[in-house]
Steps between C-alpha positions, in 0.01 A plus 500: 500500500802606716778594361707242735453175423759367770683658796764358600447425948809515692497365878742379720528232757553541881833540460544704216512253203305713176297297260354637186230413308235603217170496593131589315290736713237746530450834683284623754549859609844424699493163512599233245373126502754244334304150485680163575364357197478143349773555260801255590734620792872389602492406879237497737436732678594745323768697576331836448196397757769372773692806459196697551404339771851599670529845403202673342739750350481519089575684203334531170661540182334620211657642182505561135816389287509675148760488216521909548684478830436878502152375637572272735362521868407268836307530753555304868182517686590353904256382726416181703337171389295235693323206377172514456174276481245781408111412585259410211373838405879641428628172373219537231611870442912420496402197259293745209823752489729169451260413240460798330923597537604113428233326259717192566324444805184435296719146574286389826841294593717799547297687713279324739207578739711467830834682321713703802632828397805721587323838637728765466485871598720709380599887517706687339846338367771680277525543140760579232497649138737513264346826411237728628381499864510202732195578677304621242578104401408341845140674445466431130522115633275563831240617239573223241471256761122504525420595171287155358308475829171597527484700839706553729859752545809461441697786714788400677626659796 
């Protein structure tokens, strides 16, 4: 299983307004798809999708909060999102890494057969530790990104 659970998506609208949010996910390579599930939602449409829509730009956070702060670190992966309806073959393949990350999909309601995504491909962000190397931790989390996937990468770049 990753070791992220959540990421936490940032976009912005057209003219600048940010809007955070948690989202599930799963990795391919350098790309990340974030489903718009069937779990209950404020506002339609959503708020992240419209924002994409008007500026594709995003960030990615992803971290790891411990009681030692000595051991805390993030990493901010950027990239840029679109929507995205993927064809049969790579819904089916998206939809077994949900299942096998999130077993709470097993509930047919939450993810369903004609589910959008948020595509997003990202490169290289920025990173901070409170000790050791920063990069050293923006690889560590490239590499733990993938791990729980059968196939595919995970470099970033």
């Amino acid at each position: 299983m990753n070791v992220w659970p959540v990421a936490r998506l940032a976009t912005t609208s057209e003219i600048g307004i940010p809007h955070v949010v948690p989202i599930v996910f799963v990795v391919e390579a350098t790309v990340l798809y974030s489903p718009i599930d069937g779990k209950l939602k404020r506002g339609t449409p959503l708020k992240r999708l419209s924002n994409v829509v008007e500026n594709s730009r995003v960030s990615l956070l992803l971290d790891d909060y411990l009681d030692d702060w000595q051991r805390l670190w993030w990493v901010r992966l950027d990239g840029k999102a679109k929507v995205y309806v993927p064809d049969a073959i790579k819904a089916s393949d998206i939809e077994k890494q949900l299942l096998q990350k999130y077993p709470q999909y097993e509930d047919r309601t939450l993810l369903p057969h004609d589910i959008q995504y948020l595509r997003i491909a990202w490169h290289q962000g920025a990173a901070w530790a409170q000790s050791g190397d920063p990069e050293d931790m923006i690889q560590r989390a490239i590499k733990l990104l993938g791990k729980g996937r059968r196939g595919g990468s995970s470099q970033g770049g």
